[in-house]
C-alpha positions in Angstrom: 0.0 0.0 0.0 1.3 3.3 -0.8 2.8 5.9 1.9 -0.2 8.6 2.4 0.0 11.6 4.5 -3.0 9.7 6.5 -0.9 7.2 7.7 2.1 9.6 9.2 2.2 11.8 11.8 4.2 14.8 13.1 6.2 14.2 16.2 7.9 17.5 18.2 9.5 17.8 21.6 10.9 20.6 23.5 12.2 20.8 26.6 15.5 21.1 28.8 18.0 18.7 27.3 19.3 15.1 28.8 19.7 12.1 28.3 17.3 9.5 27.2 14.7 11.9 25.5 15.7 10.6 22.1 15.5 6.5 23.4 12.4 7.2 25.5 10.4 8.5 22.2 12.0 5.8 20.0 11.5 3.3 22.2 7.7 3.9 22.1 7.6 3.9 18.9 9.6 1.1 18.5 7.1 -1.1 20.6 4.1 0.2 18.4 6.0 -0.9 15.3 5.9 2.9 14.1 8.4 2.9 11.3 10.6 6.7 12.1 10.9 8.1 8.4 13.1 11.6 9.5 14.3 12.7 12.6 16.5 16.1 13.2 16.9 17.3 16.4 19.0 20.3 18.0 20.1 21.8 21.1 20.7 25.7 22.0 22.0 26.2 25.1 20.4 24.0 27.2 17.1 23.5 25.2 16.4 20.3 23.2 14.0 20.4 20.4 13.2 17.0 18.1 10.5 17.0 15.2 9.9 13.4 13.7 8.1 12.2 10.8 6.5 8.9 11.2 4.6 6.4 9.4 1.6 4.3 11.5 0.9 2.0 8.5 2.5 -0.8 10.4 1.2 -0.2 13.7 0.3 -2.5 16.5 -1.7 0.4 18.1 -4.1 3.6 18.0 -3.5 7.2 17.4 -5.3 7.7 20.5 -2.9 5.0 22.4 0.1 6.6 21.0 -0.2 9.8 21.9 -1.0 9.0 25.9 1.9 6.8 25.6 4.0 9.8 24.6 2.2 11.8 27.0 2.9 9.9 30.0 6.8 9.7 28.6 6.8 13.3 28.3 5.8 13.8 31.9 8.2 11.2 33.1 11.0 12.6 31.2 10.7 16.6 31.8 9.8 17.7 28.2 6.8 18.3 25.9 5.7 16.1 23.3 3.4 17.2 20.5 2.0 14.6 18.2 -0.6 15.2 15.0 -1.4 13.8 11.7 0.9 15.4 8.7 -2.0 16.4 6.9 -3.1 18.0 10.1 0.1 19.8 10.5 0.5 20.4 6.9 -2.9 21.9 6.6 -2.2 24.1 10.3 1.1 25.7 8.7 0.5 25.7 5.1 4.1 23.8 4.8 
């Protein structure tokens, strides 16, 4: 089946940077079968920001699920996470 903005979502944190933000967000993902298409991330100063593209084709769980998984990782980690359908995010910033 062929990739469709549908299927992949917009993933962004921000927060104070250490360590493990990067493997607590993969690892969710990892355990949902999320498949990570693009990844940057960058730290000024002491702030981390992240934004992810991902794909949910393959995914062994909800939208819904996902996002209070990365929720509750957010809080246990210190940062915000932000997650939203591309088209969604697409559509918001005209991009």
């Amino acid at each position: 089946m062929a990739e469709t903005s549908s299927n992949r979502i917009v993933i962004t944190v921000l927060g104070k940077n250490r360590a493990g933000i990067v493997a607590a967000v993969a690892q969710i993902l990892g355990d949902a079968s999320v498949d990570i298409k693009d990844i940057t991330q960058s730290i000024v100063g002491d702030i981390f920001t992240m934004t992810m593209i991902a794909d949910l084709e393959g995914a062994s769980t909800t939208f819904a699920d996902l996002q209070a998984s990365l929720a509750q990782a957010a809080e246990e980690v210190g940062v915000s996470i932000q997650m939203q359908r591309e088209d969604v995010f697409n559509f918001m910033y005209r991009l």
